[in-house]
N, C-alpha and C positions, 0 to 999 in steps of 0.2 A: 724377062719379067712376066711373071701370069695377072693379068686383071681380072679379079672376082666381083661379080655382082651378089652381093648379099640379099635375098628375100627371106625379110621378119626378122624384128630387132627387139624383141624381148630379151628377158635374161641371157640365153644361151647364143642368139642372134648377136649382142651387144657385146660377148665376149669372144665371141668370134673376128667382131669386128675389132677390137683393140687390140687382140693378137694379131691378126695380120698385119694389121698398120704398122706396128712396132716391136715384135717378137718373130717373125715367119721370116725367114730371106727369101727373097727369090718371089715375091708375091707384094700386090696393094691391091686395095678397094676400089675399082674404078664407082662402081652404080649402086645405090640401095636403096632398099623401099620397103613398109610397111604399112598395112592396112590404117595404123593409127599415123596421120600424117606430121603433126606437131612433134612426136616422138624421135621421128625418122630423120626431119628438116633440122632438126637440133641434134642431131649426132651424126648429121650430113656435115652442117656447119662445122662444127667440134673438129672434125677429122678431116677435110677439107675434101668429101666425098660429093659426086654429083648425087643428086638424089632424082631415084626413077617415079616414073607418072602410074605403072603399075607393076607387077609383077613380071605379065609381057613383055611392057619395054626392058625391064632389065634383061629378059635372056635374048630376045631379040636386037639388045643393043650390039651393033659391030667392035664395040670397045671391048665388049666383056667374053672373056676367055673362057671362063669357068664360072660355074655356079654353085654358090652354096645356099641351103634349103633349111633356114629353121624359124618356117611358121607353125601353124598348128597340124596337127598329124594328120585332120583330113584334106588338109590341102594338097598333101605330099606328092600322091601318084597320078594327082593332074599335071603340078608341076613340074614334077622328073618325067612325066610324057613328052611335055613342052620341051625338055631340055634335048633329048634323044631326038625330037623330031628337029630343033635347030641343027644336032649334031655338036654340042656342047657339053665336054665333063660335069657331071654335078655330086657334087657331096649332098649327100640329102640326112638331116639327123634322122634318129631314131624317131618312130617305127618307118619303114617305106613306105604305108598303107595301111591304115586300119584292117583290111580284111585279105583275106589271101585273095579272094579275086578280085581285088583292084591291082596285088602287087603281079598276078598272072598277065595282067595288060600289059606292066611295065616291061616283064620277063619277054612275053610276045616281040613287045615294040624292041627291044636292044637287039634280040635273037636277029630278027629283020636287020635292023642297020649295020649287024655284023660284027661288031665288037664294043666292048666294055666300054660304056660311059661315066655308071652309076657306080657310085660309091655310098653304105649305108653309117651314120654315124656310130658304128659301135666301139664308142674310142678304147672301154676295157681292154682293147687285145693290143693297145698301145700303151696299158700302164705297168711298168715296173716289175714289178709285184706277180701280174699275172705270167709275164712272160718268162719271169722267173719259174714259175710252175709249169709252164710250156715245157719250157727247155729242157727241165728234169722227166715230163712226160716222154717227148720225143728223144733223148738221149737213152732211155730205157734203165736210169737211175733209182726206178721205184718200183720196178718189173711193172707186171703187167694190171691196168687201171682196172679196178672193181669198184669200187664206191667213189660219191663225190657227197661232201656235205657241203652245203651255199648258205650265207646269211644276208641276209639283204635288209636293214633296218632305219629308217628315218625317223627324225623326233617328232614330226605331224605331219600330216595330212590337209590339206586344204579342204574345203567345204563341198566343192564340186568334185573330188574323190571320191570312186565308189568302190564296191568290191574288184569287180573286173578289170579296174585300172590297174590291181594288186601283181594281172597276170597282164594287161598287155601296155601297162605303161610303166612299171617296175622291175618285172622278174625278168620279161624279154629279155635284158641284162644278162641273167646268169642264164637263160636260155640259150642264147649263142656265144657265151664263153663257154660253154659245157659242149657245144655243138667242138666250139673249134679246140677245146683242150682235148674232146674224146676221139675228136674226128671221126664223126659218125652222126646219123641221123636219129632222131626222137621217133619212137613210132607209138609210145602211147603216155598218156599223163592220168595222173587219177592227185583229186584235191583231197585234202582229207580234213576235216573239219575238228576243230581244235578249240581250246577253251576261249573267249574271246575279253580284250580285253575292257573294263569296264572304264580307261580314259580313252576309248577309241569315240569315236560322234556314230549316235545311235542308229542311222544308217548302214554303216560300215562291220562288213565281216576282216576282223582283225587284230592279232597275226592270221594268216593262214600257211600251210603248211602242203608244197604240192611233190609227188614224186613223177619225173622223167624217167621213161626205160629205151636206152639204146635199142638195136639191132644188136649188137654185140652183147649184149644181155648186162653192161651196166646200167646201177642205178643212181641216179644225182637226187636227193633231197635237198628242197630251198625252203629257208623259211621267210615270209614275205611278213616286216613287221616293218608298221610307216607310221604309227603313232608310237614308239618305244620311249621317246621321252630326254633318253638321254646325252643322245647325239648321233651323229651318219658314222653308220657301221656295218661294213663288206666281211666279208672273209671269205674264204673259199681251202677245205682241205680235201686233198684227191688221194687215196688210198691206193696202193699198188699191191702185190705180190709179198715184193721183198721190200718195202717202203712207203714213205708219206711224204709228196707235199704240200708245200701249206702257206697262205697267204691271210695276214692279218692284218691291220690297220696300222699303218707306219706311225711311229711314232716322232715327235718332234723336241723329245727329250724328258726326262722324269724328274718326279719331286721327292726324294725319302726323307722325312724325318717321321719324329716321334713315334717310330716303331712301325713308321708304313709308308707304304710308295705308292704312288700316284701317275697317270698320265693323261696328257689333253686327249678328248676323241673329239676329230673333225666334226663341226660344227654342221656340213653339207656337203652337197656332189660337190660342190666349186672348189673350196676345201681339198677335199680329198682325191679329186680326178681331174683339177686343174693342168696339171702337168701333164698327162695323160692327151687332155683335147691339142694340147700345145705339140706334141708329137705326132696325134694323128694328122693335124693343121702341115707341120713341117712336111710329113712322108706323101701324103697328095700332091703338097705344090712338086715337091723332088720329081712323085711317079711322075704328072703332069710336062716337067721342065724335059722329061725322059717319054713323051709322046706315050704314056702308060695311066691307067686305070688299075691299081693294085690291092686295093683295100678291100674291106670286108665288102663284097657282091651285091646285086639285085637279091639272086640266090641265098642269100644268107637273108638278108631283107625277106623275102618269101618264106622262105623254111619257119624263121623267127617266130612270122606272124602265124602260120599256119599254127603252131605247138601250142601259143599262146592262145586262137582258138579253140583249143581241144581244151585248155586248162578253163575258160570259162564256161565250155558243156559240161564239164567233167564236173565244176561246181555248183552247176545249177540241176545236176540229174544224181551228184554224188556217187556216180558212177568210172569204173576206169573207162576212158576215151582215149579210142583208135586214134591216131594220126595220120591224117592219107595225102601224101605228095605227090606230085605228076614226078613226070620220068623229067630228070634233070638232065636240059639243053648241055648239048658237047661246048656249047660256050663256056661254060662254068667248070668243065673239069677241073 
């Protein structure tokens, strides 16, 4: 049995926590804690969880096996330090680090201890759908990959949303599902400014519209739209040689009459990528239960953010932006 100490029980935090409790085998909640403390003590109680005194105490509690990480982003690459320096697995969600060099400490700090601790939440490459699109890449069922079109669209935006959220707390997404569908590295992004739309909040540049360019001279276009209105909607189609695959929003069943058909689109990530966290959830505790670290990397955490920096220079200078990585630790091969 793996014992997890949960740090941060907001939305994503608190579903976290209910799946393990009662969806994950092989795993429970030993310790949890969040900044707001009434929140945390009443979903301690609820689940029959101890609740920690800080974040500290949870990784340094001798109960807790492993750690999972979903406060706010800038807390991340303090915490995943903390965990590497206990010597304790941690799943840390999305992003690893606001900036590449915070996630370069982390990188630093695991290279040192010598093997894979960190695990970064990017549960898309555990849903369905995408992996569906893997398979046909890597089986060479669509010959060889040239284009990738990405959609990325939410029906609002919160208040404290800005532009650059668009690229490093939305697209990130299709930034490392493109990383790991093309298997290859991003070396340059260029934003490209697009009509904007008049229900967005008059801060916000939005949709916008960025292109990735491989090394391998593919190109992935995303369109990042978070005020669309009419519901959470992914897709992703990959263009080959001799074919296409293509991932759309699953359906949960349709309506025809009166001369027309109809289907529900997921209302949100929870919705539509529920299943998804619940398998990345399961394959940790298994690598875990298997003395293993297998999930998407520090590395990928790093690369992610770094791209997503170049997509907010690239927007504020309208310019294409280089993307420059350090030479990638034999850790990560």
């Amino acid at each position: 049995m793996i014992n997890v100490g949960i740090i941060g029980t907001g939305a994503i935090g608190t579903n976290h926590l209910r799946w393990l409790s009662t969806r994950v085998s092989g795993a429970r909640v030993a310790v949890l804690f969040d900044v707001d403390a009434k929140r945390a003590a009443a979903l301690a109680e609820g689940s029959g969880t101890t609740l920690g005194a800080s974040a500290k105490d949870v990784i340094e509690n001798p109960a807790v096996d492993a750690v999972l990480i979903a406060s706010p982003g800038d807390t991340h690459a303090e915490l995943t330090l903390a965990c590497i320096r206990a010597s304790k697995p941690v799943l840390c969600e999305k992003p690893l680090a606001p900036t590449s060099d915070e996630c370069r400490k982390v990188l630093e700090a695991e290279v040192a201890h010598g093997s894979r601790l960190t695990q970064v939440g990017f549960m898309r490459r555990y849903d369905a759908g995408y992996r569906t699109v893997k398979q046909a890449i890597d089986a060479g069922s669509i010959g060889e990959v040239l284009v990738v079109h990405c959609v990325h669209r939410n029906v609002s935006s919160v208040p404290s949303y800005t532009s650059d959220m668009s690229f490093t707390d939305s697209a990130i997404h299709e930034i490392d599902t493109a990383r790991w569908l093309v298997a290859d590295e991003i070396v340059a992004t260029t934003v490209i400014g697009v009509r904007r739309s008049s229900l967005a909040p008059s801060h916000l540049r939005d949709p916008q519209l960025v292109l990735l360019e491989f090394r391998s001279g593919v190109v992935v276009e995303v369109e990042i739209f978070v005020n669309c209105q009419y519901g959470y909607d992914v897709r992703c189609e990959v263009v080959g040689s001799t074919g296409v695959a293509s991932l759309d929003n699953p359906t949960t069943g349709a309506l025809t009459r009166s001369g027309a058909r109809s289907e529900p689109v997921p209302a949100d990530w929870q919705v539509r990528f529920g299943d998804a966290y619940l398998v990345e959830l399961q394959d940790w505790i298994n690598g875990l239960e298997k003395g293993a670290v297998r999930g998407p990397s520090a590395w990928d955490g790093y690369a992610a953010t770094a791209v997503a920096e170049s997509c907010v220079a690239s927007l504020r200078s309208g310019l294409k932006t280089t993307v420059s990585l350090i030479e990638r630790p034999a850790l990560y091969a």
